[in-house]
C-alpha atoms as an extended CHARMM CRD file, in Angstrom:
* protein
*
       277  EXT
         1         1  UNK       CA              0.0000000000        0.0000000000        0.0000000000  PROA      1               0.0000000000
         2         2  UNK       CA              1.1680000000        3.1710000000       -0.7670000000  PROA      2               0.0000000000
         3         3  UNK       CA              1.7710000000        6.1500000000        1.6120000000  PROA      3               0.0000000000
         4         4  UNK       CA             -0.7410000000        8.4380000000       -0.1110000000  PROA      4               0.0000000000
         5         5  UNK       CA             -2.9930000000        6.2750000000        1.2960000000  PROA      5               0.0000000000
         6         6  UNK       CA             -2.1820000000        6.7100000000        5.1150000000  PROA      6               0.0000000000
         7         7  UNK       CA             -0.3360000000       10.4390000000        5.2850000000  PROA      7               0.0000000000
         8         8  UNK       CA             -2.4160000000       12.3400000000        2.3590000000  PROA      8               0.0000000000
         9         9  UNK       CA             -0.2260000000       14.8550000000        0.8960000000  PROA      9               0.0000000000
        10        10  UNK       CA              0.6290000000       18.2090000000        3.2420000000  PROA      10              0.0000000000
        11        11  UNK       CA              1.3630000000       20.2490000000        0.1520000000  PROA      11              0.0000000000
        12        12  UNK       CA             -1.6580000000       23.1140000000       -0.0990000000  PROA      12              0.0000000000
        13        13  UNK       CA             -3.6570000000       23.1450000000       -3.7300000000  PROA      13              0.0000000000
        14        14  UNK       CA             -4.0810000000       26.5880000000       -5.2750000000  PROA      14              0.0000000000
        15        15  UNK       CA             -7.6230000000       28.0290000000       -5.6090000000  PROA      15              0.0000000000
        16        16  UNK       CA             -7.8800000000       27.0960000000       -9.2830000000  PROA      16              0.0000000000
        17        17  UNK       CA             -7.6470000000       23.3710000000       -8.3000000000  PROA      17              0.0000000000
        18        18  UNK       CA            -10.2160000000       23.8340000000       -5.7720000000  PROA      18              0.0000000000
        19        19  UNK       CA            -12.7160000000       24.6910000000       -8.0380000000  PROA      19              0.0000000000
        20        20  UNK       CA            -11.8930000000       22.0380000000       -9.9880000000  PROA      20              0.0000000000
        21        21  UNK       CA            -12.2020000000       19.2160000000       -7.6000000000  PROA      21              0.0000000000
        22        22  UNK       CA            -15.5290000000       20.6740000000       -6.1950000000  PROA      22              0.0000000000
        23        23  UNK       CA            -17.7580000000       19.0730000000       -8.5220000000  PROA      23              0.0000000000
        24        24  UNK       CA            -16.8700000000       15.5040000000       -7.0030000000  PROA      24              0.0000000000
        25        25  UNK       CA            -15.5220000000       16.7110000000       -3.6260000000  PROA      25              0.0000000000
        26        26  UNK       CA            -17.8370000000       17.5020000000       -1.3340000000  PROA      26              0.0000000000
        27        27  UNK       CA            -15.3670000000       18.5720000000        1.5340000000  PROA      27              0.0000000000
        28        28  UNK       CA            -11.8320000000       19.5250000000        0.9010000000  PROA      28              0.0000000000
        29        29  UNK       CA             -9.5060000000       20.3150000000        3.9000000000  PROA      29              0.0000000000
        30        30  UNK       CA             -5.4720000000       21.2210000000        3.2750000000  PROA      30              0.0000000000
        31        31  UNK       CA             -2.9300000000       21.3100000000        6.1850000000  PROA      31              0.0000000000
        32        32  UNK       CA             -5.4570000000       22.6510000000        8.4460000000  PROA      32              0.0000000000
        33        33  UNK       CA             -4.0390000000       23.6880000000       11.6970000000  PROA      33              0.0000000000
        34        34  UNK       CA             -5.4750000000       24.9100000000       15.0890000000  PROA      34              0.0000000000
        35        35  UNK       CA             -3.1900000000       25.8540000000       18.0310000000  PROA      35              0.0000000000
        36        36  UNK       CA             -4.4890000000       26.9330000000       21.3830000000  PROA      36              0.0000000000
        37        37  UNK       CA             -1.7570000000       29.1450000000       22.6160000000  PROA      37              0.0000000000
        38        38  UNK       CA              1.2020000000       26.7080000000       22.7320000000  PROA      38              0.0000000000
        39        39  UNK       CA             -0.7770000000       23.1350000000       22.3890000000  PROA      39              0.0000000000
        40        40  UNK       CA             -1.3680000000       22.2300000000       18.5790000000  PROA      40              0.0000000000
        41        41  UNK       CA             -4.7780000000       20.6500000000       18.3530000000  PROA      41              0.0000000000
        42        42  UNK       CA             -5.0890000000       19.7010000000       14.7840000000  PROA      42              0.0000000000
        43        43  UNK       CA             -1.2640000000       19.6120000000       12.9730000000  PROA      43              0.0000000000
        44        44  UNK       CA             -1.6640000000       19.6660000000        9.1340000000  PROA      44              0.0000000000
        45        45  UNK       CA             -4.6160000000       17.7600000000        8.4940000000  PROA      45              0.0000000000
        46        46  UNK       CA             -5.8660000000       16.9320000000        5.1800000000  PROA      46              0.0000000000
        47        47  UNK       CA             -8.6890000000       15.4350000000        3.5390000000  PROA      47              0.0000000000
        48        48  UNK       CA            -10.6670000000       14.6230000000        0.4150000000  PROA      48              0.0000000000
        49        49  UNK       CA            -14.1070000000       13.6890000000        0.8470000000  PROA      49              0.0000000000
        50        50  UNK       CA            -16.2190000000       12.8740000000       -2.4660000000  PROA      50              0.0000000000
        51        51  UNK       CA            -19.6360000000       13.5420000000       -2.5870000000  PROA      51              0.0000000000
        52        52  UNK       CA            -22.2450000000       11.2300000000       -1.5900000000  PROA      52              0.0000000000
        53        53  UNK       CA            -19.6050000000        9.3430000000        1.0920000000  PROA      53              0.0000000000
        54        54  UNK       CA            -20.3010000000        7.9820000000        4.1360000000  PROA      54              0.0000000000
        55        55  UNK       CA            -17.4000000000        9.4060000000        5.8520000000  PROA      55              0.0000000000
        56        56  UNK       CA            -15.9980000000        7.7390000000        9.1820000000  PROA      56              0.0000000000
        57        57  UNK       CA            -13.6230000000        9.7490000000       11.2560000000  PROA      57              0.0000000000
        58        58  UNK       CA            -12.4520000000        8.4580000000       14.6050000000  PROA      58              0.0000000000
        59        59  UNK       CA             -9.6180000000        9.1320000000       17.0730000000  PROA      59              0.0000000000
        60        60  UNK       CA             -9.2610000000        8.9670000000       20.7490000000  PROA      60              0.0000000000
        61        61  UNK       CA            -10.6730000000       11.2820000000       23.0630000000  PROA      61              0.0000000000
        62        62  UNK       CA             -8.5790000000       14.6270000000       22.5200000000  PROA      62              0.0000000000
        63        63  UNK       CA             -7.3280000000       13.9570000000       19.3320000000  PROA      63              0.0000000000
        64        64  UNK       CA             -8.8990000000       16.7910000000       17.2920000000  PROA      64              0.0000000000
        65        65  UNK       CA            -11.9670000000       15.1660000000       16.1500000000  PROA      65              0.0000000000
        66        66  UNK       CA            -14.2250000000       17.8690000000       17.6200000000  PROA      66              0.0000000000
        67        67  UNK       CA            -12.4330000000       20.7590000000       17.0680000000  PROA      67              0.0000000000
        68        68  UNK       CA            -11.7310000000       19.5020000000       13.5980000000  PROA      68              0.0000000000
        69        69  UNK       CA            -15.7920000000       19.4620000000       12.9760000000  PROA      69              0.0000000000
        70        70  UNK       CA            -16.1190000000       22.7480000000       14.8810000000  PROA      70              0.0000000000
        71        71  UNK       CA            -13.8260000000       24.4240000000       12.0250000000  PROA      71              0.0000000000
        72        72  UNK       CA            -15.4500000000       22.5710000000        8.9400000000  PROA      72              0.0000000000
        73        73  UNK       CA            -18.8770000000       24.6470000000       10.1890000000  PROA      73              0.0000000000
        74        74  UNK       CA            -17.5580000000       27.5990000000       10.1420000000  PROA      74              0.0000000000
        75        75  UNK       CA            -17.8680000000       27.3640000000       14.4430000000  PROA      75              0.0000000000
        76        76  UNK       CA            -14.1160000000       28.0340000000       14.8950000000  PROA      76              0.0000000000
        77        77  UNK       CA            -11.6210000000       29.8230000000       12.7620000000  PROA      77              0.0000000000
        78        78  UNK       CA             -8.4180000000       27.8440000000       11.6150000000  PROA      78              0.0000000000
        79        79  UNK       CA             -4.8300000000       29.0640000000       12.8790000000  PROA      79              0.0000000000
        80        80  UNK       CA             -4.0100000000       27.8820000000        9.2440000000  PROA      80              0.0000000000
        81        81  UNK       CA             -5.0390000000       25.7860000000        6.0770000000  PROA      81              0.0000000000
        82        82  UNK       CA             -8.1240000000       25.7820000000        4.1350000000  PROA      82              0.0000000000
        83        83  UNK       CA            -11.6920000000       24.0070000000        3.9220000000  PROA      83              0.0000000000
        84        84  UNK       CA            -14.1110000000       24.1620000000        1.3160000000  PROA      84              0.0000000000
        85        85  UNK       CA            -17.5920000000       22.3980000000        1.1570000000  PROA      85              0.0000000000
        86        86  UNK       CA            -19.8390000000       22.0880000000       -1.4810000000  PROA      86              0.0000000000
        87        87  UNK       CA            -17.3840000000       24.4520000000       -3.6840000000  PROA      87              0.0000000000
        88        88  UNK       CA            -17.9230000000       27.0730000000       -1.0840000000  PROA      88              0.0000000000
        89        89  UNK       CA            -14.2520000000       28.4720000000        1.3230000000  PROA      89              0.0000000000
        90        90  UNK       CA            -15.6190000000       28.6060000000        4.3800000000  PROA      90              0.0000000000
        91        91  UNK       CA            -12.7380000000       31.5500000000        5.1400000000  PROA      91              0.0000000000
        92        92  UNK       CA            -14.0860000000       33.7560000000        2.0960000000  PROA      92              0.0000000000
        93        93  UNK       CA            -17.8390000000       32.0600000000        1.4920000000  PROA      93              0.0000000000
        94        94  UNK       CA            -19.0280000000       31.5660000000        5.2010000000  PROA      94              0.0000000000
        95        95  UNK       CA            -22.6550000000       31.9940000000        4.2460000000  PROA      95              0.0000000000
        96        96  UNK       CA            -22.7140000000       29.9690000000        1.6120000000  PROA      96              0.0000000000
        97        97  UNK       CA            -20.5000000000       26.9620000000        3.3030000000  PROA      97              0.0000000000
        98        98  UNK       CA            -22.9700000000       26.6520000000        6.3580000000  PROA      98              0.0000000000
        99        99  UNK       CA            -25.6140000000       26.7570000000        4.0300000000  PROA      99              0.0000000000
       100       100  UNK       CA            -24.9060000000       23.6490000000        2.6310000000  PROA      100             0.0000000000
       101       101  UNK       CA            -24.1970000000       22.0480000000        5.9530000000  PROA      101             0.0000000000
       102       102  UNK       CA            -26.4940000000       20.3690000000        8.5700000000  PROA      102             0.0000000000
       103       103  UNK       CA            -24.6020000000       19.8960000000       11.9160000000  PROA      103             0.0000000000
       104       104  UNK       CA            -25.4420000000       17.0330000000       14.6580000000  PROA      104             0.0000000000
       105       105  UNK       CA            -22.8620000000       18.6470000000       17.1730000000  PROA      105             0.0000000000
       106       106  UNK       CA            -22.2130000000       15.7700000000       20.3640000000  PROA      106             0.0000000000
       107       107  UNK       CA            -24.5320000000       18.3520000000       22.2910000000  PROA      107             0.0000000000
       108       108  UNK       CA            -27.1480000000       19.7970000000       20.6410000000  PROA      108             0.0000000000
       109       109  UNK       CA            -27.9530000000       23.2890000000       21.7360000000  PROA      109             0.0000000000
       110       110  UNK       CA            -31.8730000000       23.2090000000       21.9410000000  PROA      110             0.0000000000
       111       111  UNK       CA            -34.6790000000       26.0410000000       22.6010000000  PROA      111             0.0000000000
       112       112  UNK       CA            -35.9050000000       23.8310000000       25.4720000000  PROA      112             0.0000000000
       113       113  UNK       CA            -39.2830000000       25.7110000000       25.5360000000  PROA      113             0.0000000000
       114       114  UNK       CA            -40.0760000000       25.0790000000       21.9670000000  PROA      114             0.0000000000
       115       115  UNK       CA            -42.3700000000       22.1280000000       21.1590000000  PROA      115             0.0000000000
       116       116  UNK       CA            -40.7040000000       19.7130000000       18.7180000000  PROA      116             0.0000000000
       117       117  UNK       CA            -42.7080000000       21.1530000000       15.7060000000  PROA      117             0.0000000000
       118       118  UNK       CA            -41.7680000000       25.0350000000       16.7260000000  PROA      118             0.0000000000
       119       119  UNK       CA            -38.7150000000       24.3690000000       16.9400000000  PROA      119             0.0000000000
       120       120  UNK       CA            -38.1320000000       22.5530000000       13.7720000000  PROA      120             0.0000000000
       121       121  UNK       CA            -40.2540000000       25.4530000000       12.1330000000  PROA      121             0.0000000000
       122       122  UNK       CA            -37.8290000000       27.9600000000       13.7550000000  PROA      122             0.0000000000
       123       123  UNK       CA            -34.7870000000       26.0960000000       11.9910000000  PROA      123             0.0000000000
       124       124  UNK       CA            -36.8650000000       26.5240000000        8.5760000000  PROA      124             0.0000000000
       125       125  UNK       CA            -37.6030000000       29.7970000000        9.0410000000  PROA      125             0.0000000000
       126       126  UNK       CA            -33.3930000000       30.3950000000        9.8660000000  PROA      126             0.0000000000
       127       127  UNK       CA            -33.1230000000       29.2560000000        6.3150000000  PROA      127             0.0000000000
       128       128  UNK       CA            -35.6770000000       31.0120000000        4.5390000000  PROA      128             0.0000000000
       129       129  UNK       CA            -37.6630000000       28.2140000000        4.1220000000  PROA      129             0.0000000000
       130       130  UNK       CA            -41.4410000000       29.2020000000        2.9550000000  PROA      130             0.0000000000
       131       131  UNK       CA            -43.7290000000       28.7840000000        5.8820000000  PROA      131             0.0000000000
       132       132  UNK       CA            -45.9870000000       26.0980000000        4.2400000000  PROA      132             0.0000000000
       133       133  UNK       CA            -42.5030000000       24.0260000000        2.9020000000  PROA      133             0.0000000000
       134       134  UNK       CA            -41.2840000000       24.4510000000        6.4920000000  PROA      134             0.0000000000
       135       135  UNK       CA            -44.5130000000       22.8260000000        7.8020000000  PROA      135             0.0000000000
       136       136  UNK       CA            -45.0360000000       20.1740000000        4.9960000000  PROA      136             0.0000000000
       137       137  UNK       CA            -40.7770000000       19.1570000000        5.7780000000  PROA      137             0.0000000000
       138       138  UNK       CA            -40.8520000000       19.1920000000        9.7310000000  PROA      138             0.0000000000
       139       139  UNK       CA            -44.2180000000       16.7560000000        9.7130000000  PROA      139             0.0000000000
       140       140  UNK       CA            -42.1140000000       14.5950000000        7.5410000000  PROA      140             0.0000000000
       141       141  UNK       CA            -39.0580000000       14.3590000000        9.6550000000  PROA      141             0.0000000000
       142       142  UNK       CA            -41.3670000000       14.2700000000       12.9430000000  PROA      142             0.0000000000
       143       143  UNK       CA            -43.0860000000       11.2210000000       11.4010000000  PROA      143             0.0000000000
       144       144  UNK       CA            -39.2830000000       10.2740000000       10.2550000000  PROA      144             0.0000000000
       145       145  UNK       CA            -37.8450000000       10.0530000000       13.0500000000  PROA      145             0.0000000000
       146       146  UNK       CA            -40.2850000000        8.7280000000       15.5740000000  PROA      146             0.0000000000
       147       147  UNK       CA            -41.9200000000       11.8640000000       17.0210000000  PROA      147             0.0000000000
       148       148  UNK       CA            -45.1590000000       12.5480000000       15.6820000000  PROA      148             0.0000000000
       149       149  UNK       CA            -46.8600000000       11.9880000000       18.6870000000  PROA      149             0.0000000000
       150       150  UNK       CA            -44.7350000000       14.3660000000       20.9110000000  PROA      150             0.0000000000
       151       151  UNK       CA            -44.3910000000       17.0690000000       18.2640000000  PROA      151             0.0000000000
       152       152  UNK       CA            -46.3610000000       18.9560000000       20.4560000000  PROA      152             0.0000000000
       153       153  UNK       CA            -44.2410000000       17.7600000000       23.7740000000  PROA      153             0.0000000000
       154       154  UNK       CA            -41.8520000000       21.0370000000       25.2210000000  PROA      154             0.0000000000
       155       155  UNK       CA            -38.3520000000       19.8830000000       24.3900000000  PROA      155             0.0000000000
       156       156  UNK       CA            -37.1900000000       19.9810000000       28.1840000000  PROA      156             0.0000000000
       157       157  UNK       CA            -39.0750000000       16.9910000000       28.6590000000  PROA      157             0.0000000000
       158       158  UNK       CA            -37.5040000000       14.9090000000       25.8190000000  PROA      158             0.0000000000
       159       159  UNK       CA            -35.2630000000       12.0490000000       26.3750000000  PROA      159             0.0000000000
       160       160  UNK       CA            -31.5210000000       12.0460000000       25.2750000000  PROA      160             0.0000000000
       161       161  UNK       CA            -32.6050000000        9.9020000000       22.7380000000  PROA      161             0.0000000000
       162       162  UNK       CA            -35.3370000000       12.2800000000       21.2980000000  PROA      162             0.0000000000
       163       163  UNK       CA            -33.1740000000       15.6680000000       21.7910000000  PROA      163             0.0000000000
       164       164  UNK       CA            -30.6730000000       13.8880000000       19.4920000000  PROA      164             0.0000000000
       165       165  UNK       CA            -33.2990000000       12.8360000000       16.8620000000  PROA      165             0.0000000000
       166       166  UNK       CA            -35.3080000000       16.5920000000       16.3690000000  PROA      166             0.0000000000
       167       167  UNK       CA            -31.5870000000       18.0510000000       16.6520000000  PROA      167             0.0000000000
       168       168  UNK       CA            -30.6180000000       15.7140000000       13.7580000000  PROA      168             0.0000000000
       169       169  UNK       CA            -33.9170000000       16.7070000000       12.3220000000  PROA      169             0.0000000000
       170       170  UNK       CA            -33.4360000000       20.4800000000       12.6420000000  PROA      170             0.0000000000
       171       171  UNK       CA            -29.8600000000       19.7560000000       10.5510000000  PROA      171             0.0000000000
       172       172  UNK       CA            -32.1260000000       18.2690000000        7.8030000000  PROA      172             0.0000000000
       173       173  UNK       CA            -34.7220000000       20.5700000000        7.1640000000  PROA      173             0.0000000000
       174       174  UNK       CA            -33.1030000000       22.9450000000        4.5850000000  PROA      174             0.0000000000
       175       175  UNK       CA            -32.1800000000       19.3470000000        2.9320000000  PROA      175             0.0000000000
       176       176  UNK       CA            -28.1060000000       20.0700000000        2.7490000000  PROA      176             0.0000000000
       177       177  UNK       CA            -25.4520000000       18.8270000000        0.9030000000  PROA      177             0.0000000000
       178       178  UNK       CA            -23.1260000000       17.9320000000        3.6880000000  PROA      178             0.0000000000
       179       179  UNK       CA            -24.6510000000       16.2240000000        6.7670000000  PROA      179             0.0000000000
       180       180  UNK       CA            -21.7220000000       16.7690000000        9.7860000000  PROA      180             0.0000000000
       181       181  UNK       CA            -22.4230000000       14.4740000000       12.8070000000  PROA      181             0.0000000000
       182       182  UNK       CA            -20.8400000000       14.3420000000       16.1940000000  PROA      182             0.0000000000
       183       183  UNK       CA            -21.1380000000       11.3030000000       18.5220000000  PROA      183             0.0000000000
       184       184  UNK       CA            -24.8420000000       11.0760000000       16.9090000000  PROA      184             0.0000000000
       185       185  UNK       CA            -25.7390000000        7.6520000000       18.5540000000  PROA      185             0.0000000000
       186       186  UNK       CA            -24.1570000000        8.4170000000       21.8120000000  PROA      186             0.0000000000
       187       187  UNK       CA            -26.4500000000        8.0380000000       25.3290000000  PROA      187             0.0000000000
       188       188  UNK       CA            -29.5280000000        6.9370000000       22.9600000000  PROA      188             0.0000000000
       189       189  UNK       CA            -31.3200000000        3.8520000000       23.1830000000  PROA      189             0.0000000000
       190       190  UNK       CA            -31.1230000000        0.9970000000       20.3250000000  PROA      190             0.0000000000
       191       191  UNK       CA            -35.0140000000        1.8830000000       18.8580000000  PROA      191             0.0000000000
       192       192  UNK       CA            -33.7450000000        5.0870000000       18.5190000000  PROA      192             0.0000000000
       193       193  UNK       CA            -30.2800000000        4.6460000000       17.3560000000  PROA      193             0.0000000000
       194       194  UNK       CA            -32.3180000000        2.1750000000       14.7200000000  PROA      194             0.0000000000
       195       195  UNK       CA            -34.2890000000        4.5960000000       13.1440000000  PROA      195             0.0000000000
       196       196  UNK       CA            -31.1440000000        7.2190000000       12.9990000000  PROA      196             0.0000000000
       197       197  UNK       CA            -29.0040000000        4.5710000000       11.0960000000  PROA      197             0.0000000000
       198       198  UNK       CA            -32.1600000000        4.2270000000        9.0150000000  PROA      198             0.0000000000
       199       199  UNK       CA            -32.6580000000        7.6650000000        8.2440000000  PROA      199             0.0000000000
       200       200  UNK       CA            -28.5360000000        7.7840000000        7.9040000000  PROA      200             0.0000000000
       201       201  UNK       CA            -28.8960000000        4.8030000000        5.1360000000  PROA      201             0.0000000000
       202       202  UNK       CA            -31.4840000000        6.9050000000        3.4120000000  PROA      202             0.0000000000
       203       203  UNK       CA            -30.1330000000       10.1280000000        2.8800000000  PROA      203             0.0000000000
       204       204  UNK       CA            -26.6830000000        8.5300000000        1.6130000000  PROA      204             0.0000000000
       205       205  UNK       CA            -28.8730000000        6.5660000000       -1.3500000000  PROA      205             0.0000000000
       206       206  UNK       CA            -30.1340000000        9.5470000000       -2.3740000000  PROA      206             0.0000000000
       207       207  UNK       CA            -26.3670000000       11.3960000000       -2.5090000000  PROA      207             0.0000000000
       208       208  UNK       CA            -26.0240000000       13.2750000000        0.8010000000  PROA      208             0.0000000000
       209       209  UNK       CA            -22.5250000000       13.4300000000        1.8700000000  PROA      209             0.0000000000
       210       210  UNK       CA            -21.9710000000       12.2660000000        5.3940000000  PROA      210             0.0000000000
       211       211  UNK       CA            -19.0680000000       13.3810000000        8.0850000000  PROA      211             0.0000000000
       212       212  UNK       CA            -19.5380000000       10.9600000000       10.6110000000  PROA      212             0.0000000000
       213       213  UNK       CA            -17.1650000000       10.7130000000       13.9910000000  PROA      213             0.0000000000
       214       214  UNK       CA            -17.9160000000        8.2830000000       16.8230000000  PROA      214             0.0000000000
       215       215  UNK       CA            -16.2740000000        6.1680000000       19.1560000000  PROA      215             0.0000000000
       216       216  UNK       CA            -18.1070000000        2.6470000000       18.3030000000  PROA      216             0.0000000000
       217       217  UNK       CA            -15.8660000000        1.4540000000       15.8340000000  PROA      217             0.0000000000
       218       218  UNK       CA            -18.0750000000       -1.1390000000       15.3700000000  PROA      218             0.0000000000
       219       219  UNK       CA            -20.8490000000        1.2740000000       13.6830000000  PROA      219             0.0000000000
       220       220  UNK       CA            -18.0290000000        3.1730000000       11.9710000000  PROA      220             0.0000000000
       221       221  UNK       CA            -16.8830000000       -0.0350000000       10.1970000000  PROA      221             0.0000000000
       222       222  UNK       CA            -20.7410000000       -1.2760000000        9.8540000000  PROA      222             0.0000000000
       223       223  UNK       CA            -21.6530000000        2.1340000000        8.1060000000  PROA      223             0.0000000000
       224       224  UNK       CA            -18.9570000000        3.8800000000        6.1950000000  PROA      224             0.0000000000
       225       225  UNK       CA            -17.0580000000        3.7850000000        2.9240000000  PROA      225             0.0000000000
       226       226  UNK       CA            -14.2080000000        5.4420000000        4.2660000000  PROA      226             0.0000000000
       227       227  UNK       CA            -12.1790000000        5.9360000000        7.3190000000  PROA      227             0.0000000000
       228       228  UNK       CA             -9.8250000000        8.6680000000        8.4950000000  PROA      228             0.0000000000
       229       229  UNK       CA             -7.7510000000        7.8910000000       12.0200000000  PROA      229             0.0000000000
       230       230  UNK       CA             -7.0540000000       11.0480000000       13.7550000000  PROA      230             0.0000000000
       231       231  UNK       CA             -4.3850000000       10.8520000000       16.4610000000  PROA      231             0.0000000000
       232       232  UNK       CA             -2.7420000000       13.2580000000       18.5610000000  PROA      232             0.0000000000
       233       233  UNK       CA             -4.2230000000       16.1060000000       15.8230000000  PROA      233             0.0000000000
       234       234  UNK       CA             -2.2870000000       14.1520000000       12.7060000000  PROA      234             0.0000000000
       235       235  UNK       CA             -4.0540000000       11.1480000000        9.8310000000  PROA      235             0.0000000000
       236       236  UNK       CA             -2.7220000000        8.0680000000       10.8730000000  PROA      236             0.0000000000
       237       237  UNK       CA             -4.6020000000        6.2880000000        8.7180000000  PROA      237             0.0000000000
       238       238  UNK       CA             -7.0950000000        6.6740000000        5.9220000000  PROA      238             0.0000000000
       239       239  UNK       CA             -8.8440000000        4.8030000000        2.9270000000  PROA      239             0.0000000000
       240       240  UNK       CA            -11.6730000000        1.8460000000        3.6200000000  PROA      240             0.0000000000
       241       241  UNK       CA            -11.7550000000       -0.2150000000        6.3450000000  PROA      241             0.0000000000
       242       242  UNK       CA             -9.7230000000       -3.0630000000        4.3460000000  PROA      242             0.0000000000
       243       243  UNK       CA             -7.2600000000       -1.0650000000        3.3770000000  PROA      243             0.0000000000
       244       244  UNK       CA             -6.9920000000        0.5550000000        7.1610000000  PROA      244             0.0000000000
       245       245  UNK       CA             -6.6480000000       -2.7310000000        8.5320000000  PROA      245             0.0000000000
       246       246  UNK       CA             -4.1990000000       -4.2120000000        5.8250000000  PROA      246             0.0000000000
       247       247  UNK       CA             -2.1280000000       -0.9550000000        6.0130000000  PROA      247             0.0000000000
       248       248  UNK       CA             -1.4770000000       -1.4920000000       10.4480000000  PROA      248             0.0000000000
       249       249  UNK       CA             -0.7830000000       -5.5510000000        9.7100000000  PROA      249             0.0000000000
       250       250  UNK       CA             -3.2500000000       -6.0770000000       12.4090000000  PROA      250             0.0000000000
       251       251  UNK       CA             -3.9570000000       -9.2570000000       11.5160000000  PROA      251             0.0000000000
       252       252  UNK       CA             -5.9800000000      -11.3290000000        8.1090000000  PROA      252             0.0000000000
       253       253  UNK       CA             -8.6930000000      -11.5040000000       11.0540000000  PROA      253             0.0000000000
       254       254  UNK       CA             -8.4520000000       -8.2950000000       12.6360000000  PROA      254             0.0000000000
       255       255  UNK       CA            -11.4690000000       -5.4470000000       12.2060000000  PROA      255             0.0000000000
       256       256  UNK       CA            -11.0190000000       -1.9640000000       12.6380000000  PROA      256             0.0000000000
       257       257  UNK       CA            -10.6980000000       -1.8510000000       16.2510000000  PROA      257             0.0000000000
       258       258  UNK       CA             -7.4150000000       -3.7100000000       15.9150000000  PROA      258             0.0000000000
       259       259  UNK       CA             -6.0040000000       -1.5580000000       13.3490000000  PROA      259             0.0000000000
       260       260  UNK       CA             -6.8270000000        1.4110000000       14.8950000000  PROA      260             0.0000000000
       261       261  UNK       CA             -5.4180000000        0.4820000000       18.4680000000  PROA      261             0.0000000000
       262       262  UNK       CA             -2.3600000000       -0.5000000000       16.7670000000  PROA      262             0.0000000000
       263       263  UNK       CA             -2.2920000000        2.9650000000       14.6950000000  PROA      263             0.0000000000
       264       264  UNK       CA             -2.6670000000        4.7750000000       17.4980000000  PROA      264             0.0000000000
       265       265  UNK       CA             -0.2050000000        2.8680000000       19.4770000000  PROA      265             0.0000000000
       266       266  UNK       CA             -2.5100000000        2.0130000000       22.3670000000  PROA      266             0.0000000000
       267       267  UNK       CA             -1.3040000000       -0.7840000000       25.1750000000  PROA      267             0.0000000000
       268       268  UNK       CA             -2.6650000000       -4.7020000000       25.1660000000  PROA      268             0.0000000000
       269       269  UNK       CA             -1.4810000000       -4.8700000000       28.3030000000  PROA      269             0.0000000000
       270       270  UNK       CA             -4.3760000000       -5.1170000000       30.9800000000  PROA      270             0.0000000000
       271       271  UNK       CA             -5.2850000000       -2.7510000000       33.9280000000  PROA      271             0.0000000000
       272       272  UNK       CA             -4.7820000000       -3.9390000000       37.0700000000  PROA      272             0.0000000000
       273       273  UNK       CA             -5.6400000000       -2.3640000000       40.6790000000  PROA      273             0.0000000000
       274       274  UNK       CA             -3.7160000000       -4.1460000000       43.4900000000  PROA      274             0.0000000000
       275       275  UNK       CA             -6.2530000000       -4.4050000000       46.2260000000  PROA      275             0.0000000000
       276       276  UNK       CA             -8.4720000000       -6.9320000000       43.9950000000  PROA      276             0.0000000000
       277       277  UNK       CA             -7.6850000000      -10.0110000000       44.5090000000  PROA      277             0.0000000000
């Protein structure tokens, strides 16, 4: 395997091939950089996403994951490097870049004393939407997504589970090009993490791009055709799960959880605490 495949190349592309690669790339990042004072966060990453991918990208806690997402919606501002979605800079075409992203961030920020439908209908209306589309779109993702019969519920007394699925809903309802999700099935129950990876299965048959980070590998390697490893703000590894798992030698059995512990040079040894006997 080649090293293209596991360290993409760090050298930036010029604004004419941008524009070029934006009809099939639906997310372009070059040696994108974020430094907190002294502590790099994200060191040089880069990434080519096509369009309609189901896009897996996993690290360890702190590796840059979050604050990676946080800079590909236009929520933070890069120390250095680039990112264009849909064809759109964010740097120079902020409008137009969020525009054609819907964001599941790990916590969704809700108007707690919205009813599901209002607030869906407020996200519409934050997009222009007509007022009849807005209606016609949120009953369909209410019905969607399991919620019809607490549309009219106040959002403070939702469930985890049902926070996460009208905030995923909220990210759909302008119908975007690029769907960005953060720990989406985390602290949700398996009927509702069901009808998520159904919805999820949908939207990529019908050509949505999908930026997907989690830490259950096993979902990641169920749902994805690609994989990026982030690790200590670097790509250790990228391409499809084969070729992940081929690239670390982890084994003609192994799955991606083996590959990626070895990429990211985790122990085997096991904890032990002295006082258990």
């Amino acid at each position: 395997m080649s090293d293209e495949l596991l360290t993409p190349t760090s050298s930036p592309v010029d604004d004419s091939d941008l524009q070029l690669a934006a009809p099939t790339n639906a997310i372009i990042i070059e040696d994108l950089v974020k430094d907190y004072g002294e502590k790099r966060v994200v060191d040089h990453v880069n990434l080519h996403i096509r369009r309609g991918e189901f896009f897996g990208f996993v690290g360890p806690n702190g590796a840059g994951k979050t604050t990676t997402i946080r800079m590909i919606a236009g929520l933070l501002k890069p120390t250095a490097g680039r990112i264009v979605v849909a064809g759109h800079p964010v740097d120079t075409e902020p409008l137009a870049a969020k525009a054609a992203i819907g964001l599941l961030p790990e916590e969704p920020n809700l108007y707690e004393r919205l009813k599901g439908r209002e607030f869906l209908e407020f996200a519409g209306g934050m997009y222009g939407i007509a007022a009849e589309e807005v209606a016609l779109r949120s009953a369909e993702l209410l019905r969607l997504m399991e919620l019809a019969d607490d549309a009219e519920t106040l959002i403070v007394d939702y469930s985890l589970g049902m926070r996460k699925k009208v905030a995923l809903a909220a990210a759909l309802i302008h119908n975007p090009d690029v769907l960005v999700l953060d720990e989406p099935f985390t602290g949700i129950d398996p009927i509702s993490s069901r009808a998520v990876r159904n919805v999820l299965g949908r939207l990529r048959e019908r050509g949505t791009t999908i930026f997907f980070s989690s830490h259950v590998l096993e979902l990641v390697q169920r749902l994805c055709t690609s994989v990026a490893i982030i690790h200590e703000g670097r790509i250790v590894g990228q391409g499809s799960v084969a070729e992940i798992v081929a690239a670390a030698e982890a084994g003609d059995d192994a799955v991606l959880e083996d590959a990626f512990l070895k990429l990211v040079g985790a122990s085997d040894e096991e904890g032990e605490l002295s006082w258990i006997h």
